[in-house]
C-alpha positions in Angstrom: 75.8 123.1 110.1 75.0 119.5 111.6 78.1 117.4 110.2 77.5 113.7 108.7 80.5 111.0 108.1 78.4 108.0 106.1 80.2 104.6 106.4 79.9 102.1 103.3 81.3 98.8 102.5 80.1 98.3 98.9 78.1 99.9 95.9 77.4 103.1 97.8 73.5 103.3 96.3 72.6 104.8 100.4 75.4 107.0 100.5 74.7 108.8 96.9 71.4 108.8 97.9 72.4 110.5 101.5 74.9 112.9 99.5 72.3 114.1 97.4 69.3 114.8 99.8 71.8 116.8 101.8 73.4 118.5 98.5 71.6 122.1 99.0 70.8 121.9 102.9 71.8 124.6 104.8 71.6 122.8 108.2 73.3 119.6 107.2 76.3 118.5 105.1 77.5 114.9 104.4 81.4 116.1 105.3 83.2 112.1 103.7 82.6 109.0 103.3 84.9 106.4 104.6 84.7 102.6 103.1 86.9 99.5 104.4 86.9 97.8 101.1 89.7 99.3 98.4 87.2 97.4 95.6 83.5 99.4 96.3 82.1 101.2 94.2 81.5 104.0 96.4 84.7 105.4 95.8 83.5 106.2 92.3 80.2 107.6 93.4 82.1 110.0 95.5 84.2 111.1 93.0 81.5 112.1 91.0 79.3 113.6 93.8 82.8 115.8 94.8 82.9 114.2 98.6 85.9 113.0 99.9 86.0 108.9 100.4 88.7 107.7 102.6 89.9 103.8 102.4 90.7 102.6 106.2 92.0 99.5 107.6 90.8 97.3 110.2 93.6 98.0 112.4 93.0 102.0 112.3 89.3 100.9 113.5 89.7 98.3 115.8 93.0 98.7 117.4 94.2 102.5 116.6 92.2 105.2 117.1 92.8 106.7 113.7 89.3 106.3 112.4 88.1 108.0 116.0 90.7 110.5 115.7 89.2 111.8 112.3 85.7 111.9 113.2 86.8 113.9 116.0 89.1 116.4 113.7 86.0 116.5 111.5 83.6 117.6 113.8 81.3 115.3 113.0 78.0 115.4 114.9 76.3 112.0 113.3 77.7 108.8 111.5 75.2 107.1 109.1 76.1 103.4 108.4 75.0 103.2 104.6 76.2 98.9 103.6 78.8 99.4 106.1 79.5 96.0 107.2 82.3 96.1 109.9 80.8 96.1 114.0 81.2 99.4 115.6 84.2 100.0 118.0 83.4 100.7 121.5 85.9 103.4 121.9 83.6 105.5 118.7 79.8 103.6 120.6 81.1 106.0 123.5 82.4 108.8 121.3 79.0 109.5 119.8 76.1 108.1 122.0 72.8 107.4 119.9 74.7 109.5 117.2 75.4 106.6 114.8 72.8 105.5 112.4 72.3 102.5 110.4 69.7 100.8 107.8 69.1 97.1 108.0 67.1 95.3 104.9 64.4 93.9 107.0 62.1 94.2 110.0 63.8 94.2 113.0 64.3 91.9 114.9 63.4 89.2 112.4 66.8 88.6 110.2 69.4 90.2 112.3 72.7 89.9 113.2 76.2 88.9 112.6 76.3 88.0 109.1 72.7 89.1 108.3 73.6 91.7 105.4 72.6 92.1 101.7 71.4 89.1 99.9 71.7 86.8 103.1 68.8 88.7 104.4 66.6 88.3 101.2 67.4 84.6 100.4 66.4 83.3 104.1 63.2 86.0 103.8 62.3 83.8 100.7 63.3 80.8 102.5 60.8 81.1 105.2 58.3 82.6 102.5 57.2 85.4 104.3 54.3 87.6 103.5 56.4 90.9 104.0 59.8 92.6 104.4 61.0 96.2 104.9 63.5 98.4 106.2 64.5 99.0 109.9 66.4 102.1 110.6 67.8 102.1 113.9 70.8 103.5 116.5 73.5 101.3 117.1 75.1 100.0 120.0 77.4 97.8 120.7 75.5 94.9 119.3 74.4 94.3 115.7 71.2 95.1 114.6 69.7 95.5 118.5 69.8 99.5 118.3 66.6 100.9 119.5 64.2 101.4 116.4 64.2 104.8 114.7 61.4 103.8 111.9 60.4 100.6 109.8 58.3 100.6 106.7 57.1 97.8 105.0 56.2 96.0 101.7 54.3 92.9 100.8 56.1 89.7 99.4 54.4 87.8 96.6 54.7 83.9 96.4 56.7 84.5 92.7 59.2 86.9 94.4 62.7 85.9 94.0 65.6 87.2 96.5 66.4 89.4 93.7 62.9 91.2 93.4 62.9 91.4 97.1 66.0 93.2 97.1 64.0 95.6 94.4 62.0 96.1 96.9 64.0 97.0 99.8 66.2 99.4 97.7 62.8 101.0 96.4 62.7 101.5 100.0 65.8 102.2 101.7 66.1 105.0 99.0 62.9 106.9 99.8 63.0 106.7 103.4 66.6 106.6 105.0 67.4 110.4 104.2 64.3 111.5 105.3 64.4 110.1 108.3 68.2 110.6 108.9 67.1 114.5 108.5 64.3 114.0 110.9 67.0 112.7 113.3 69.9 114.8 113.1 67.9 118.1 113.1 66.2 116.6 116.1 69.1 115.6 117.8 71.4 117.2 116.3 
């Protein structure tokens, strides 16, 4: 069995999404989910989805090696960033090379970066009233969103698109592709 840890951040729409594609697999299982924020919603999701969602701390991240430590206990072949918002420590980079998987809300390299998450991506889309958006999914090193490309899909823009309807669209998106392609990678790879 190829193991998954997903990372999320907020809402956890990815990682339910990731959950379920994997529910009935019999070469992959989504092992937890651990979030940095005590207030998302994917704590909820998980709950529901019976998959354990562990609250850590910057300092377990960053300066311990807690968060490494349990990956390693775990067994875990792949980590799947899923609105996971934190960069990724070098000492878990090195720990899994081109093992760590993320999904970005545009096309790559346009809108990247340090702070580029979420609505911040759709409102400066809109703002330079581009003609099309889509998802990147990528590996990621030690530099946000500069992974190399895994697979991008795209979808137009209309002049009467809001940041709002874009987001529509991404999600439409990000929720048909990302655990398709994550199971492309990981039985690949894995």
């Amino acid at each position: 069995m190829i193991r998954i840890v997903v990372f999320a951040s907020g809402s956890g729409t990815n990682a339910e999404n990731i959950i379920n594609h994997f529910n009935n697999s019999s070469k992959v299982v989504v092992t937890n989910v651990l979030c940095n924020n005590p207030t998302a919603k994917v704590f909820d999701r998980c709950e529901k989805l019976n998959v354990p969602c562990s609250l850590f701390e910057k300092e377990a991240f960053f300066k311990e090696n807690t968060v490494l430590h349990f990956l390693l206990q775990e067994k875990t072949d792949f980590i799947i960033l899923a609105g996971f918002l934190w960069k990724i420590p070098k000492n878990i980079l090195a720990a899994f090379p081109n093992k760590i998987i993320n999904i970005h809300p545009a096309l790559l390299p346009k809108y990247g970066g340090k702070g580029m998450y979420g609505m911040h991506v759709h409102n400066a889309v809109k703002a330079n009233n581009e003609s099309e958006t889509g998802i990147t999914i990528h590996y990621v090193n030690e530099n946000y969103d500069e992974g190399a490309i895994i697979f991008q899909a795209k979808t137009a823009l209309l002049f009467e698109d809001t940041p709002e309807t874009i987001a529509a669209k991404i999600h439409l998106l990000e929720q048909e592709h990302f655990p398709k392609m994550i199971e492309n990678v990981v039985l690949k790879d894995g």
